[in-house]
C-alpha positions as CSV (number, residue, x, y, z in Angstrom):
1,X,67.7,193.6,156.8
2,X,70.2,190.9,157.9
3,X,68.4,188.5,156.3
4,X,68.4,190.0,153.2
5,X,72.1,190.6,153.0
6,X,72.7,187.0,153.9
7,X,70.7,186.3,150.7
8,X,72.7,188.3,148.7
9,X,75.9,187.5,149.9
10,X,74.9,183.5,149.5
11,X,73.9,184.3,146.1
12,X,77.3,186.0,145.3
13,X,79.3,182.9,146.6
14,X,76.9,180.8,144.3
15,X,78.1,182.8,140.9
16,X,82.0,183.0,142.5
17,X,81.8,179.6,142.9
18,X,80.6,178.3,139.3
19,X,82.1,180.8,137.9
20,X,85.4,180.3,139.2
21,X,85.5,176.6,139.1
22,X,88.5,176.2,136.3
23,X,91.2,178.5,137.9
24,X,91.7,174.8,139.8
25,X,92.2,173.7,143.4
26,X,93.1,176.4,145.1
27,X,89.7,178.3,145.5
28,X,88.6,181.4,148.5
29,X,85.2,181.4,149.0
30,X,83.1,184.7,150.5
31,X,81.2,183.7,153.9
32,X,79.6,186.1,156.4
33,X,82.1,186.6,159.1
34,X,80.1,187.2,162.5
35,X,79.1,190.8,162.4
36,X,77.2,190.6,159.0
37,X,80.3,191.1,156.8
38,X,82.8,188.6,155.0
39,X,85.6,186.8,155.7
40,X,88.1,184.8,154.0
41,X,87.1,181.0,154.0
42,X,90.3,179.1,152.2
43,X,90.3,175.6,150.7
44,X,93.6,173.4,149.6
45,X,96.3,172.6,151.4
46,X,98.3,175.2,154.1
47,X,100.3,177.4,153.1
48,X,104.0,177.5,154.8
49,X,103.0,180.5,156.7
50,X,100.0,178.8,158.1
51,X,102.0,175.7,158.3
52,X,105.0,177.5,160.8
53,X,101.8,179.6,162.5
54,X,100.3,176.6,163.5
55,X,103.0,174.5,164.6
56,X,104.3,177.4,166.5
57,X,100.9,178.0,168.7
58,X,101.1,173.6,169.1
59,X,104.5,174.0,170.3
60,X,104.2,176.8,172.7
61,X,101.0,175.7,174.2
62,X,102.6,172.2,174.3
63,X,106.0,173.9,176.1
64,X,103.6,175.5,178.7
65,X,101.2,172.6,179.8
66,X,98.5,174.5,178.6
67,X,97.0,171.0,177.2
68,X,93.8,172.2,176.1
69,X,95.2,175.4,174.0
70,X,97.6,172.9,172.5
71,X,94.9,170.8,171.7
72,X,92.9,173.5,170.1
73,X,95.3,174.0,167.2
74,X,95.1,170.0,166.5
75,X,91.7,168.4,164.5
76,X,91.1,165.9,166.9
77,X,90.6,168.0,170.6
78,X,89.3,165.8,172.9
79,X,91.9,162.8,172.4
80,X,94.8,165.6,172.4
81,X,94.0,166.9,174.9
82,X,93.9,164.0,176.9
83,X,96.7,162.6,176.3
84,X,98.7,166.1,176.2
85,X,97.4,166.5,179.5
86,X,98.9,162.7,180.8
87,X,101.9,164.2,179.4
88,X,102.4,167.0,181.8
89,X,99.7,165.0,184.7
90,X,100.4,161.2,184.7
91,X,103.6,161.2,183.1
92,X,105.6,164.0,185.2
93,X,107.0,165.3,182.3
94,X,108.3,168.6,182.7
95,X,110.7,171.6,181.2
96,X,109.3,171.3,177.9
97,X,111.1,172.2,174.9
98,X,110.5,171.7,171.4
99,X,112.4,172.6,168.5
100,X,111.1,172.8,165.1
101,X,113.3,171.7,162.2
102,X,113.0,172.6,158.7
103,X,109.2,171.6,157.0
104,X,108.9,169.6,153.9
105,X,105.8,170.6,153.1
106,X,103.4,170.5,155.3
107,X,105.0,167.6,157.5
108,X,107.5,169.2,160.4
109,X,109.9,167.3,162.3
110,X,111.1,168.3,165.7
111,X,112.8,167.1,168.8
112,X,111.6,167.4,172.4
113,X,113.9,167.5,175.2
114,X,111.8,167.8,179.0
115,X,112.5,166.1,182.3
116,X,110.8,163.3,184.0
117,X,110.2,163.9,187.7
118,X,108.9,161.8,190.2
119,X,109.1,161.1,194.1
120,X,112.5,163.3,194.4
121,X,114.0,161.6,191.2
122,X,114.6,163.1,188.1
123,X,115.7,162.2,184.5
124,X,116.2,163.7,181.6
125,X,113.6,162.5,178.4
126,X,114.6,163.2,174.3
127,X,113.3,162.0,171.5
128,X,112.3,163.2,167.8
129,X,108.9,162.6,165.9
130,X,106.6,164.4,163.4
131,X,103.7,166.6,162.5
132,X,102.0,166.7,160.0
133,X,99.7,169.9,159.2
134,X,95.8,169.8,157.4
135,X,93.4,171.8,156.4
136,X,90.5,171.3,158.9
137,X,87.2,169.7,157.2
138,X,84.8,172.1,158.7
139,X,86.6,174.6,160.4
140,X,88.8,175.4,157.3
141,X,91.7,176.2,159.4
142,X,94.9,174.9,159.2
143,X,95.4,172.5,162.5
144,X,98.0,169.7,163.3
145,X,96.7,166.3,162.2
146,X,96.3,164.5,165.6
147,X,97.9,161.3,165.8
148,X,99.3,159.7,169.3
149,X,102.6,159.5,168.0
150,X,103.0,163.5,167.3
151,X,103.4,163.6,171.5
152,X,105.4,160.2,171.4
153,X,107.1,158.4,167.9
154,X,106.0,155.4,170.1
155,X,102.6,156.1,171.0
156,X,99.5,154.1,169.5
157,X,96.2,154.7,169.2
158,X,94.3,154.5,172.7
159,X,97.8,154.5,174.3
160,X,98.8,156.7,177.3
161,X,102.2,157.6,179.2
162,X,102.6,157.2,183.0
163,X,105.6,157.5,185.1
164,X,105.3,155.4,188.5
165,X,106.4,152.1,190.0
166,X,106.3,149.7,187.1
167,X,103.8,147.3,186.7
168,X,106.4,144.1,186.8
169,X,110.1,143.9,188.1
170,X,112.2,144.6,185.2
171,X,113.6,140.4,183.8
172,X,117.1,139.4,183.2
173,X,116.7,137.2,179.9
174,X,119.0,134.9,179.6
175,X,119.5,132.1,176.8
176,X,119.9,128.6,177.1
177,X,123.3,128.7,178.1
178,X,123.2,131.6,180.4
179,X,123.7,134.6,178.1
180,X,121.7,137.4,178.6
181,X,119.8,139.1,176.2
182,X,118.8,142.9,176.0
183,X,117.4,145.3,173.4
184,X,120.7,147.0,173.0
185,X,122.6,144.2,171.7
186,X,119.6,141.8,170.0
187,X,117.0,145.2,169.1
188,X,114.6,142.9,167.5
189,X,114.1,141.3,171.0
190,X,112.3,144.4,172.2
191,X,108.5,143.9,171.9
192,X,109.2,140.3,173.3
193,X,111.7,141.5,176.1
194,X,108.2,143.7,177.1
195,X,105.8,140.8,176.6
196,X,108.0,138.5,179.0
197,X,108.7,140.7,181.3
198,X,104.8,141.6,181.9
199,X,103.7,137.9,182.1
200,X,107.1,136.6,184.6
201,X,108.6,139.6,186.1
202,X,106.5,138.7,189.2
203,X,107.3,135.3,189.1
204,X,111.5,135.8,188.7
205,X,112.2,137.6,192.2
206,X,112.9,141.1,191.3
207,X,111.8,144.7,192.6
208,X,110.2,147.0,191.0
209,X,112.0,150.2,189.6
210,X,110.6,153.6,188.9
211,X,109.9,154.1,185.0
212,X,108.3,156.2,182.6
213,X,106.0,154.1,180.2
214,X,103.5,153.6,177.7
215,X,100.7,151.8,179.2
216,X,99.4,150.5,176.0
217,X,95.5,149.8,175.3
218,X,93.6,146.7,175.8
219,X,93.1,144.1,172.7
220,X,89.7,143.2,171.7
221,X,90.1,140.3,174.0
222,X,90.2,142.5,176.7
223,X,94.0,141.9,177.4
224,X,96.7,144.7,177.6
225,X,100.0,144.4,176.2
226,X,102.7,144.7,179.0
227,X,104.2,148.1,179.2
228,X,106.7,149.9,177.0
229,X,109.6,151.2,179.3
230,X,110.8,154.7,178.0
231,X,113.1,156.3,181.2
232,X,113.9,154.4,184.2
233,X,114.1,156.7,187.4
234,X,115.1,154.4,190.3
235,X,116.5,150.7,189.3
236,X,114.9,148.1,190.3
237,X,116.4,144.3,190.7
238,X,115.7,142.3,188.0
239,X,114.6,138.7,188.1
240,X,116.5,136.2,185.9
241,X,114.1,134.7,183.1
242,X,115.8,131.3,181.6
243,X,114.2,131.2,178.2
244,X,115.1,128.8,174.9
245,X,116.7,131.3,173.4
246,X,119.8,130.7,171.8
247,X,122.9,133.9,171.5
248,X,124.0,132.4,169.0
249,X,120.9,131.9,166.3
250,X,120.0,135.3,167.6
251,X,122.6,137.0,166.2
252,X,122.4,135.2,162.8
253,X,118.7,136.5,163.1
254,X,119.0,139.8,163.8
255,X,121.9,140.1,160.5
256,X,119.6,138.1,158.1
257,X,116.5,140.4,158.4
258,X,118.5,143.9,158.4
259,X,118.9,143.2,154.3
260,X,115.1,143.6,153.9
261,X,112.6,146.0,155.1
262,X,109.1,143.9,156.6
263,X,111.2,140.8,157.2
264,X,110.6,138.5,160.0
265,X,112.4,135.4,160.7
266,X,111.7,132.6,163.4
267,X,114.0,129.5,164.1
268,X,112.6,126.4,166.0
269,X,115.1,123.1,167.3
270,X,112.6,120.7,165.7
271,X,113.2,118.0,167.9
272,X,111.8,119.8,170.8
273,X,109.7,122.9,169.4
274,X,111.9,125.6,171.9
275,X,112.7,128.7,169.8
276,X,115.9,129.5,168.9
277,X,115.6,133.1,167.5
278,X,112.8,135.2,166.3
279,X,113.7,138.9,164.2
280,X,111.8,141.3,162.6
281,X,113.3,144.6,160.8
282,X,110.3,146.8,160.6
283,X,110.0,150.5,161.0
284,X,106.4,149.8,163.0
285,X,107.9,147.8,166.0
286,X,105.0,145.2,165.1
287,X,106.4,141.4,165.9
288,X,105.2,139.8,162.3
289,X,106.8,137.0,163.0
290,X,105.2,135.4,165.7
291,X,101.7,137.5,165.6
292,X,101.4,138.5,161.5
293,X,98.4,136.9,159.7
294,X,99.7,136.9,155.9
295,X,98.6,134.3,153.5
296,X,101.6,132.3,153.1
297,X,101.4,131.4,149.3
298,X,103.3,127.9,148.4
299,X,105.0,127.6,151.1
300,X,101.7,126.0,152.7
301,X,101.9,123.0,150.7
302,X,103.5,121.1,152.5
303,X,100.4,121.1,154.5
304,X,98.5,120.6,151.2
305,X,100.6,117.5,150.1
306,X,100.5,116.3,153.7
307,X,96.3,116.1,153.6
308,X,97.2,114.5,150.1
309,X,98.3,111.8,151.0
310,X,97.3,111.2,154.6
311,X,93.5,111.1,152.6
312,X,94.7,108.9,150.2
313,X,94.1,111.2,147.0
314,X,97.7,110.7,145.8
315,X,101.7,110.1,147.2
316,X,105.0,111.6,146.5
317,X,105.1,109.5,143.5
318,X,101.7,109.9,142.2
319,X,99.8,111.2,139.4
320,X,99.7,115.4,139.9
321,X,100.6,116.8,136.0
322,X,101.3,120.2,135.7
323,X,99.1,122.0,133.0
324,X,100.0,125.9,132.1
325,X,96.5,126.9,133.7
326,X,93.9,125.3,135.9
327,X,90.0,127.0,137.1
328,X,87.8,125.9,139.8
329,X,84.7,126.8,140.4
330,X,85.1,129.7,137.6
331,X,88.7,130.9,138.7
332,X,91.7,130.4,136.7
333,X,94.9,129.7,138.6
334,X,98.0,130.0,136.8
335,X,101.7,128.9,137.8
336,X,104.6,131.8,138.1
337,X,106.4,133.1,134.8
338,X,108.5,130.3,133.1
339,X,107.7,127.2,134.6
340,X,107.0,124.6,131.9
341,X,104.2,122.4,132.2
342,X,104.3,118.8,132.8
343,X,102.0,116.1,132.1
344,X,102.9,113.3,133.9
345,X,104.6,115.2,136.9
346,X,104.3,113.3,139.9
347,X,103.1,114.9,143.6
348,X,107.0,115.4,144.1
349,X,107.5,116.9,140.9
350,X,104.9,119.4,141.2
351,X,106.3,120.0,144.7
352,X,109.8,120.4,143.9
353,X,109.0,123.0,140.8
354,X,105.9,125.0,143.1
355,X,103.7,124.0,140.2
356,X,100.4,125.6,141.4
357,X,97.9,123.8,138.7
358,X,99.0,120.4,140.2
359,X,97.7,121.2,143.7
360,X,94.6,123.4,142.5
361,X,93.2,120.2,140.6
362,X,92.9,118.4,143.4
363,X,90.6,120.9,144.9
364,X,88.0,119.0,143.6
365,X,89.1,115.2,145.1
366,X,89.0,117.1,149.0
367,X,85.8,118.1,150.9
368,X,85.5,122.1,152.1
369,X,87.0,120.9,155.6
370,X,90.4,118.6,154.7
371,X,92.9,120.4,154.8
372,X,91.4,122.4,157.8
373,X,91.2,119.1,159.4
374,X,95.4,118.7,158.4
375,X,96.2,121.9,159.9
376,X,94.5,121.6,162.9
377,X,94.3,117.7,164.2
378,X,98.2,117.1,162.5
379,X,100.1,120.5,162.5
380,X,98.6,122.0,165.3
381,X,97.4,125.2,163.5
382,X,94.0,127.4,163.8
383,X,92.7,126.4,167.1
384,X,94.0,129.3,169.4
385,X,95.7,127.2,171.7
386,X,99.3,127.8,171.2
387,X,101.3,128.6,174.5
388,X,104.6,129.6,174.3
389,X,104.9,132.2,176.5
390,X,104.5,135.5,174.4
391,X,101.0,136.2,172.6
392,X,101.1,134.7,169.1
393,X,98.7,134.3,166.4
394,X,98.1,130.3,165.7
395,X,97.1,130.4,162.1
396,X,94.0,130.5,160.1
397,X,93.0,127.5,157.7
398,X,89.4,127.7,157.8
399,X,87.1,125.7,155.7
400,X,86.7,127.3,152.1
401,X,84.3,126.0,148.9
402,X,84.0,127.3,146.1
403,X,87.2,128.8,144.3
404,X,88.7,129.6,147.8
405,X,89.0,125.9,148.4
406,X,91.9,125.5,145.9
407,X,93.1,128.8,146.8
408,X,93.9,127.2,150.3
409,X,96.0,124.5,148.9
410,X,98.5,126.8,147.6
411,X,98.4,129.1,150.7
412,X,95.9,132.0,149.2
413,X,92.2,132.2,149.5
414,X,91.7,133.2,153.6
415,X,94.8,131.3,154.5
416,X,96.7,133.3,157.2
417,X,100.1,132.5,158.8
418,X,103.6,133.9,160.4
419,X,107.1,132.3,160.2
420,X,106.8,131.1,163.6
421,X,103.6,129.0,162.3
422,X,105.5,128.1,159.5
423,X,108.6,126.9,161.5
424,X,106.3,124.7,163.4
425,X,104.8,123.2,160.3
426,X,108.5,122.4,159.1
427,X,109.3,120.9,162.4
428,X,106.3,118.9,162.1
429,X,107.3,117.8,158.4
430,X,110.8,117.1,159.7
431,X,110.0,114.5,163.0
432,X,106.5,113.7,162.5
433,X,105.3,115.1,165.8
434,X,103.7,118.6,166.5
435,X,105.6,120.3,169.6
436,X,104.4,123.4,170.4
437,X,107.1,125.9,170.2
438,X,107.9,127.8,173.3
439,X,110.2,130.4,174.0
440,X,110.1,130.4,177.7
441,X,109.9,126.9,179.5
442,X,106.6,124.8,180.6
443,X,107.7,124.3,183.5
444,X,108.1,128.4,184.7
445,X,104.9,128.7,185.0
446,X,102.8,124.9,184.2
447,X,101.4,125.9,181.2
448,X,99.7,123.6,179.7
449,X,101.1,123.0,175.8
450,X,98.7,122.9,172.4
451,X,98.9,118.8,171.2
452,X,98.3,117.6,167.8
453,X,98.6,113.9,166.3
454,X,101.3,114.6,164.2
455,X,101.8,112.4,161.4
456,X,102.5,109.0,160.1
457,X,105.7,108.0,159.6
458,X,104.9,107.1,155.7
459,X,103.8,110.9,155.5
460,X,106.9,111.9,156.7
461,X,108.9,110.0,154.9
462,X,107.6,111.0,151.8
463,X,107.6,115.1,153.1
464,X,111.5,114.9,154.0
465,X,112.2,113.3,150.4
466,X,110.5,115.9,148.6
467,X,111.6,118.9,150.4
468,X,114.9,117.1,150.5
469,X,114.6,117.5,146.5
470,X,113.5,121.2,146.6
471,X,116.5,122.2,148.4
472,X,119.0,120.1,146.1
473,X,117.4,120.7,142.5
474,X,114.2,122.3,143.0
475,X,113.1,125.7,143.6
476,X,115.1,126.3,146.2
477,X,118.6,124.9,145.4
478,X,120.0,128.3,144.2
479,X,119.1,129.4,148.2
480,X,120.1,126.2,149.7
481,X,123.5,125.8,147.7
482,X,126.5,125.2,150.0
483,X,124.5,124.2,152.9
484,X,125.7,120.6,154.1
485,X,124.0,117.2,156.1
486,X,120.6,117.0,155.8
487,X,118.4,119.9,154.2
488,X,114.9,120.6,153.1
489,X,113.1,123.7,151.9
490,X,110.1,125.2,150.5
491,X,109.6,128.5,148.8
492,X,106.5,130.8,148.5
493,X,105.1,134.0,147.1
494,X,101.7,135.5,148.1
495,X,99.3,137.6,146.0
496,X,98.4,140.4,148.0
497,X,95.4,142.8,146.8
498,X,96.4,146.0,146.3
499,X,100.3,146.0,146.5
500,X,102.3,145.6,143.8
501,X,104.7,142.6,143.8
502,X,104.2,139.3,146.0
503,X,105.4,138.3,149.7
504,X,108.0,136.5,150.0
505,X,108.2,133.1,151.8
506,X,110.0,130.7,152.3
507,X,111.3,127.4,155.0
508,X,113.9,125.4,155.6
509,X,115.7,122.9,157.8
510,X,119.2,121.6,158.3
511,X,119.9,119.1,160.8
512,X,117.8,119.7,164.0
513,X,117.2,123.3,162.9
514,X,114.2,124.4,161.6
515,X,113.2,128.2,160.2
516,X,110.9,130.3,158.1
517,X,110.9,134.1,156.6
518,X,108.8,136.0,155.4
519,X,109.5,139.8,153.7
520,X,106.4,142.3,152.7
521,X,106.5,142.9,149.3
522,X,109.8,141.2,148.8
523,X,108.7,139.0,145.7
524,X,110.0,135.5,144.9
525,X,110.5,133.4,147.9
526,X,114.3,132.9,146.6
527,X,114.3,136.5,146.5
528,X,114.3,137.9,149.6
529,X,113.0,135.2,152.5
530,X,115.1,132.3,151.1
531,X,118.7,134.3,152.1
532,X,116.8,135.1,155.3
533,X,116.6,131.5,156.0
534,X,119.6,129.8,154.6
535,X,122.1,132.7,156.4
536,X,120.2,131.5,159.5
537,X,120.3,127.9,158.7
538,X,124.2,128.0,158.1
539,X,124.9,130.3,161.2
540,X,122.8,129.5,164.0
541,X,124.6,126.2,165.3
């Protein structure tokens, strides 16, 4: 008999279904409930009565350290609860309380205040964050969409919290010349503050404190970033940690990349490869500019017009004309908006004006592996090898054919690089001899620097003069205007697939002072990284 109901019940959804498929997204399907009748089964997104019913249970389950009721109201169980229950286990967080403000939507913010007890100490924990609510894929009920960051704004995925003895003495940072640097004055210097502090705060003297943290994952590598203090119990003694930082380029850097969201900036003193200042003004806390992996559009040419002319294919003053529109191996390049084409532009011409067609027609005159070969055995770049102190990403220039092969020589195609890659190429450009950069010194800890050839003293020559030119009546004089003694500069944009304007690139030196930008979606190079660099360049010494 049950059976035969199910049948006909099935068969009624069947004809509600079809024949209620134009009154539009919001649909309630008949189901069997568990006794042999029906129950409601709704589609489309909560309503605000579900929303404020299911963000109340969260709450109050959450307020309780009931972990796995809290986690029941959430789509994801099994990783909420676990970390809900570090929350209340691992983390000593106590005196939970949670409250709501007003929903937009199905999105609710709130703000947690709780305690953080441990061995006799106690401190006092608040921050804000978000939930957003969703109608569960199988379930149908409306549940909290899990993400780590609903327990913690901070939180990653695979991330945990744990209150305890930290894992390293907390550092003193201090620059070159003895001033120290925290979060609170240079913010930007947080996620490297960390980093330093897990590698040296064992080697600088201190003792260990008492601290609530994030004990953050471990990388593919099988390395874990160093922990993310949130609320520090008992003090410790920090060690000092001399680094090549400099106050004063720091604070130029931290200004510059506040007048564009996604902006990173990195300054190097090219004569010895120590960084100067290194800022990022993103809303993820992720430290683009020494570990991003962006294609870094035109901006790579002078890595390009290195290879060039170290391979003989041309020099500065050299055939490279500038036609409207070049292809390669079936693609069609084409140069930005407005700039004329030239046919009897030379290599510095070309350079000076970012004429893309000049450089894509010598794809053919290279092999797959030459300017792979110019990164890596001149610049220093792509081989994983870098040292500075902090993790970085080294750059990418692998060997392309095919139409990727003249996307490389204008910095598209699988090219990847960050300003502080960049920096170093400029540096490179500027003396002729790859240095490493470094932000805390060799001698700390003996590490052992990357080494490169570097590059012949014709080569550099010929560099200097035509980014000398760029920055005086090229693409970037409108940037570089005002800036005095000796100057260079190259700009960039990037293609990026699926967002809608370019990145923005650019470099730069002055004196013994070299720098790179580089702002998400911030178009031209002049647009948005050239201020970046040039308000650095004309503030940092």
């Amino acid at each position: 008999m049950r059976n035969g109901v199910k049948a006909v019940v099935t068969a009624g959804v069947c004809v509600a279904l079809l024949g209620g498929a134009g009154y539009g997204l919001y649909t309630v399907a008949a189901a069997l409930s568990g006794d042999g009748g029906t129950a409601s089964v709704k589609s489309g997104p909560p309503s605000g009565t579900e929303v404020r019913e299911t963000t109340a249970g969260f709450f109050a389950a959450w307020e309780k350290g009931d972990a796995a009721t809290a986690a029941s109201y959430t789509n994801y169980p099994e990783a909420a609860r676990s970390l809900l229950a570090a929350y209340g286990g691992d983390a000593h967080i106590r005196g939970v309380r949670i409250a709501p403000g007003k929903a937009t939507g199905d999105t609710v913010p709130f703000r947690v205040e709780a305690t953080v007890s441990y061995g006799g100490r106690s401190r006092p924990l608040a921050y804000r964050s978000t939930l957003t609510v969703v109608r569960g894929r199988t379930s149908h009920r409306a549940l909290v969409d899990w993400q780590p960051s609903v327990v913690h704004p901070r939180l990653g995925k695979g991330d945990t919290l744990v209150t305890g003895d930290s894992a390293a003495p907390a550092i003193e940072a201090v620059d070159r010349d003895g001033t120290v640097l925290t979060r609170k004055r240079f913010p930007s210097l947080g996620p490297v503050l960390d980093e330093l502090r897990g590698r040296y705060g064992d080697r600088t003297g201190g003792r260990p404190g008492v601290e609530l943290v994030i004990r953050h994952r471990a990388g593919a590598d099988g390395t874990r970033p160093a922990d993310t203090p949130l609320v520090t119990l008992a003090e410790g003694r920090p060690g000092r940690l001399p680094t090549t930082l400099s106050a004063r380029a720091q604070t130029a850097a931290e200004a510059a990349v506040q007048k564009h969201a996604d902006s990173s900036v990195v300054a190097v003193e090219a004569s010895t490869g120590e960084i100067l200042a290194v800022a990022n003004n993103r809303m993820d806390g992720f430290n683009a500019a020494f570990l991003g992996t962006r294609a870094p559009g035109s901006t790579l040419k002078i890595v390009s017009a290195a290879a060039l002319i170290d391979n003989g294919v041309t020099t500065a003053g050299g055939p490279a004309p500038c036609p409207p529109e070049a292809m390669s191996n079936g693609q069609t390049f084409h140069n930005l908006e407005g700039l004329r084409p030239d046919p009897r532009a030379t290599l510095a011409d070309s350079f000076a004006r970012s004429c893309n067609t000049a450089f894509v027609k010598f794809a053919d005159e290279v092999e797959a592996d030459t300017l792979t070969r110019e990164a890596g055995e001149r610049f220093g770049l792509g081989r994983n090898d870098w040292q500075i102190g902090v993790p970085t990403f080294d750059g990418r220039v692998p060997a392309a054919g095919g139409p990727d092969k003249a996307a490389a020589l204008i910095g598209q195609g699988q090219v990847q690089m960050n300003p502080l890659n960049l920096a170093s190429v400029t540096a490179t450009a500027m003396t002729g001899a790859f240095r490493q950069p470094v932000i805390v010194p060799l001698r700390l800890d003996g590490r052992t620097p990357a080494r490169a050839r570097g590059l012949p003293p014709g080569t550099v020559r010929q560099l200097r003069a035509m980014m000398n030119r760029t920055a005086r009546s090229g693409t970037a004089a409108g940037v570089m205007a005002g800036l005095g003694g000796d100057v260079g500069a190259k700009t960039g944009s990037a293609e990026v697939d699926g967002e809608t304007r370019p990145d923005s690139w650019f470099t730069g030196y002055r004196g013994d002072v070299a720098a790179a930008a580089m702002v998400q979606d911030g178009g031209h190079g002049i647009d948005a990284a050239g201020p970046i660099v040039a308000s650095v360049l004309r503030n940092a010494t």
